[in-house]
C-alpha positions in Angstrom: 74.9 -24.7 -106.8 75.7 -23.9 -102.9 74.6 -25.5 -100.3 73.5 -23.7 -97.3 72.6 -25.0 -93.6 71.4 -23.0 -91.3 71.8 -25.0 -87.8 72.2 -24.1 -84.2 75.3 -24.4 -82.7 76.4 -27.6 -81.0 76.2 -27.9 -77.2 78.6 -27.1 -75.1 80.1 -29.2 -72.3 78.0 -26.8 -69.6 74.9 -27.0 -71.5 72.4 -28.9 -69.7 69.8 -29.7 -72.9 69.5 -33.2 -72.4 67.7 -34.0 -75.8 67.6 -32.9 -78.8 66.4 -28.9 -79.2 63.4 -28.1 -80.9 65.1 -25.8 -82.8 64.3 -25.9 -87.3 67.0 -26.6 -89.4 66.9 -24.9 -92.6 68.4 -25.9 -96.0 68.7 -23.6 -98.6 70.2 -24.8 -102.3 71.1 -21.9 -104.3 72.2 -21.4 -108.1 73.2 -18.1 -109.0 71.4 -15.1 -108.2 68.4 -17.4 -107.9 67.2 -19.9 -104.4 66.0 -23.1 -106.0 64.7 -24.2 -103.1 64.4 -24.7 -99.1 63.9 -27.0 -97.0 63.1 -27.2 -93.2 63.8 -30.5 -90.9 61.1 -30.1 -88.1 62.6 -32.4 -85.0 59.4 -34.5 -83.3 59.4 -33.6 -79.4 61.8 -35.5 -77.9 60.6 -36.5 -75.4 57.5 -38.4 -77.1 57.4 -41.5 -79.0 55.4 -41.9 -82.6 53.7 -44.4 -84.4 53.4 -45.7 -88.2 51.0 -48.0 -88.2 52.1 -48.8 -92.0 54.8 -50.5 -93.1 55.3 -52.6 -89.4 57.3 -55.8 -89.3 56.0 -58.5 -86.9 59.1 -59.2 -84.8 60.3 -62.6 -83.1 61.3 -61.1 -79.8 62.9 -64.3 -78.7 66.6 -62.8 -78.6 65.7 -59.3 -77.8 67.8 -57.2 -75.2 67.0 -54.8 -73.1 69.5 -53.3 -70.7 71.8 -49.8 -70.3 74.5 -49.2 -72.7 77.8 -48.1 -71.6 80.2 -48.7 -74.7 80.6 -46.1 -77.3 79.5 -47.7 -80.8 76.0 -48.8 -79.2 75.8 -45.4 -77.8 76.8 -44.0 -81.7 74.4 -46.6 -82.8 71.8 -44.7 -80.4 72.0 -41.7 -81.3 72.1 -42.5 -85.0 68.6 -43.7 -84.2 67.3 -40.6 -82.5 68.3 -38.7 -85.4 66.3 -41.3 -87.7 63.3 -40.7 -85.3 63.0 -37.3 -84.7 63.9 -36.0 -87.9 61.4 -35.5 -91.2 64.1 -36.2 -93.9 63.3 -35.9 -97.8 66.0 -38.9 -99.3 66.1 -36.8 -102.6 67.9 -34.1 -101.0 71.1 -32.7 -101.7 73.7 -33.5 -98.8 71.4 -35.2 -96.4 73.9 -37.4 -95.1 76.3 -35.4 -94.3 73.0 -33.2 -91.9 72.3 -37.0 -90.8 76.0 -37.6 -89.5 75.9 -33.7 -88.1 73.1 -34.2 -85.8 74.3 -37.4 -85.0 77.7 -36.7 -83.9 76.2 -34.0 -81.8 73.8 -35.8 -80.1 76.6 -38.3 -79.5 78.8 -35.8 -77.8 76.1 -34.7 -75.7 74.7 -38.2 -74.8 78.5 -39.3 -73.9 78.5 -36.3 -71.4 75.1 -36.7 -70.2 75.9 -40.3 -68.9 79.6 -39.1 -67.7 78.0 -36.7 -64.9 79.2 -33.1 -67.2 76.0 -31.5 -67.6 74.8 -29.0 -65.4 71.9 -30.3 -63.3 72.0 -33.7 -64.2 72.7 -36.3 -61.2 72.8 -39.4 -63.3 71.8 -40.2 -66.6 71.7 -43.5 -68.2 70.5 -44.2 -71.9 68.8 -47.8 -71.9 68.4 -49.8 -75.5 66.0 -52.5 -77.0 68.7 -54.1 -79.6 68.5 -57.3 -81.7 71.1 -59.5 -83.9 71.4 -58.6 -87.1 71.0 -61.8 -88.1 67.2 -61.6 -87.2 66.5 -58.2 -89.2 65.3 -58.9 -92.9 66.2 -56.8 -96.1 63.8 -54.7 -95.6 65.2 -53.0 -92.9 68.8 -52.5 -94.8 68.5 -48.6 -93.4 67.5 -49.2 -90.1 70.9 -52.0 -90.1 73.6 -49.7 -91.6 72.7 -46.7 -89.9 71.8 -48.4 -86.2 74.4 -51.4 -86.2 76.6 -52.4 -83.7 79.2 -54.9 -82.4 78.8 -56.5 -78.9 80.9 -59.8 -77.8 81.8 -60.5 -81.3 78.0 -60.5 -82.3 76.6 -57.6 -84.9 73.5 -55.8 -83.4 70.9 -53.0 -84.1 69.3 -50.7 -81.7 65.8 -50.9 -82.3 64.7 -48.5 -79.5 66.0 -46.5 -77.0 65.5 -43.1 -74.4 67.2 -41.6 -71.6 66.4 -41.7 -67.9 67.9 -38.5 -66.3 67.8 -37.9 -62.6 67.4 -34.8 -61.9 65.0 -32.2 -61.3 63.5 -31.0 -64.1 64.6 -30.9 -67.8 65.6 -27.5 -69.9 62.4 -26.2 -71.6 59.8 -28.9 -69.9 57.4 -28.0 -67.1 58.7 -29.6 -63.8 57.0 -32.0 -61.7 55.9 -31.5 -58.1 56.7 -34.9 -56.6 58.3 -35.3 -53.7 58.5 -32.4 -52.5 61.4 -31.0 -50.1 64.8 -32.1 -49.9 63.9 -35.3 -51.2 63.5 -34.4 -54.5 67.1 -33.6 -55.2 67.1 -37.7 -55.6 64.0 -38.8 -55.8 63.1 -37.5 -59.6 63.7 -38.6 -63.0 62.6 -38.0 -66.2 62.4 -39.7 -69.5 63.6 -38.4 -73.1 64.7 -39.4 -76.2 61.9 -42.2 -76.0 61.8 -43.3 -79.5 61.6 -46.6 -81.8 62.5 -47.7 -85.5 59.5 -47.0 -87.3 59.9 -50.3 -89.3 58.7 -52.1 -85.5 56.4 -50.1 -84.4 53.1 -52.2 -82.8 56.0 -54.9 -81.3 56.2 -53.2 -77.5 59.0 -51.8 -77.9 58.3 -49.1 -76.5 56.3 -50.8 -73.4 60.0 -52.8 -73.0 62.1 -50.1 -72.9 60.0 -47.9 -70.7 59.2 -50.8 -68.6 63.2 -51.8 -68.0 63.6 -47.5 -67.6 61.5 -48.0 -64.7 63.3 -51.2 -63.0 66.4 -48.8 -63.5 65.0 -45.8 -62.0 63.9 -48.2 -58.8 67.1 -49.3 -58.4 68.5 -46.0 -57.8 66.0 -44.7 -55.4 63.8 -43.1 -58.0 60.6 -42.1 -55.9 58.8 -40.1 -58.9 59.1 -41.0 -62.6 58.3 -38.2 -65.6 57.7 -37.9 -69.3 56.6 -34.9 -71.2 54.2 -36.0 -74.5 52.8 -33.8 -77.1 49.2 -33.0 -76.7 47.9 -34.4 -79.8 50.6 -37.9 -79.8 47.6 -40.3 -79.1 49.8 -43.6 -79.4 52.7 -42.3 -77.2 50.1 -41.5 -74.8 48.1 -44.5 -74.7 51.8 -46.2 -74.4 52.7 -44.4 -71.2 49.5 -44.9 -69.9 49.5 -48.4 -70.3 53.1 -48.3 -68.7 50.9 -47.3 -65.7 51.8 -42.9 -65.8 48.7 -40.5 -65.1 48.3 -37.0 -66.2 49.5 -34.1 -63.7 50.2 -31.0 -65.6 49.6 -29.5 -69.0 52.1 -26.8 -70.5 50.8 -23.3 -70.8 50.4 -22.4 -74.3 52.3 -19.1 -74.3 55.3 -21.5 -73.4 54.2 -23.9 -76.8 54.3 -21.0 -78.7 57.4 -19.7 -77.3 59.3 -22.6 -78.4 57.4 -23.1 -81.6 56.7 -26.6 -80.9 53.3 -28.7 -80.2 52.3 -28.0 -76.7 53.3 -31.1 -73.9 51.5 -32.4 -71.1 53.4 -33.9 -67.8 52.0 -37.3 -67.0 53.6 -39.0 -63.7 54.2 -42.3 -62.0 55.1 -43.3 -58.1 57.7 -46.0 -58.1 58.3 -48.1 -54.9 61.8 -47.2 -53.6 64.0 -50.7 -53.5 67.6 -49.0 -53.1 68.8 -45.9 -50.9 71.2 -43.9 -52.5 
């Protein structure tokens, strides 16, 4: 039996994708002259965050952390988490983990360069994580440990949420906001990506905390105008953002939806008081 994958190539060092593309990855598993079967991995937007509202774990917050992450294994730990989030796996299939540890080790790569100041476009990025000790995660969430665990200070953690806060002024394949306008907006806009959560917490505020602390962060640089791109029909990531105090601005033109072969996004914005000049 041979096993095929059929994956866009990684990014290069120019490439100014910040997230992951919405691109379909396609397995085939072949025996003979005969395909036994295919399979397609269909990345959620990026940029968006989703909800189970099965299966969530009441969390003791008590010793959650919040904060940017500079150090390589929580930003491997990161991305391991994207990929966990954005990815519709089936567990049965052939050589999933070695696709899991692909996708990883790109988005890896590209978040490492994203925060050093190599891609295109990009003033500043920082990737900001909700972690907890290991210690306070249950059995239940063995997968979430192994695949998001990390060591800081001689103390095992898991990053339980994450995103990126990118200043710059506009992301690849996202409608652009408008505010400020002028010269000022070489500095005064950023965007959000990569907003995601581990499913086993959803309905815990995760996602209000790491959002929240994204905007602190974005203050402190001089951030005048604060994005996020959500799809259309993503009712919970929407309702988070606007609790996180965003309003709507601009919708994405179908054609472009279509385009990219991915549900359509809508632009929602925030004003953020300007505490540090840059």
């Amino acid at each position: 039996m041979a096993l095929l994958f059929s994956l866009p190539p990684p990014s290069s060092p120019s490439s100014s994708s910040p997230s992951f593309s919405s691109h379909c990855f396609t397995i085939s598993l072949s025996s003979g002259h005969q395909s036994c079967r295919r399979i397609r991995f269909l990345p959620v937007a990026a940029t968006t965050t989703t909800h189970n509202r099965q299966h969530s774990i009441p969390l003791d917050k008590s010793s959650l952390a919040v904060a940017e992450a500079s150090e390589e294994d929580q930003l491997w730990a990161a991305a391991c988490l994207r990929v966990r989030s954005f990815y519709d796996f089936q567990a049965s299939s052939y050589g999933i983990h070695d696709h899991k540890r692909y996708l990883a080790e790109r988005e890896f790569v590209a978040l490492k360069e994203r925060i050093a100041g190599k891609r295109e476009g990009f003033k500043r990025v920082s990737c900001i994580n909700a972690t907890l000790p290991l210690s306070q995660l249950s059995s239940s969430e063995n997968d979430l440990c192994a695949a998001c665990k990390f060591t800081s200070n001689g103390e095992d953690r898991v990053v339980v949420g994450t995103l990126d806060l990118n200043q710059c002024l506009w992301l690849p394949e996202e409608i652009a906001g408008t505010k400020p306008e002028g010269i000022e907006a070489d500095f005064g806009r950023a965007y959000l990506s990569n907003v995601c959560v581990a499913r086993e917490l959803h309905r815990n505020g995760l996602g209000y905390d790491i959002v929240t602390k994204s905007k602190i962060v974005a203050e402190e640089w001089g951030i005048t105008d604060l994005y996020v791109h959500v799809a259309v029909d993503n009712e919970p990531a929407k309702n988070l953002y606007m609790k996180s105090g965003f309003i709507h601005e601009n919708d994405e033109p179908a054609w472009q939806a279509r385009f990219l072969d991915r549900p359509r996004r809508i632009l929602l914005w925030i004003g953020l008081p300007c505490t540090n000049e840059l």
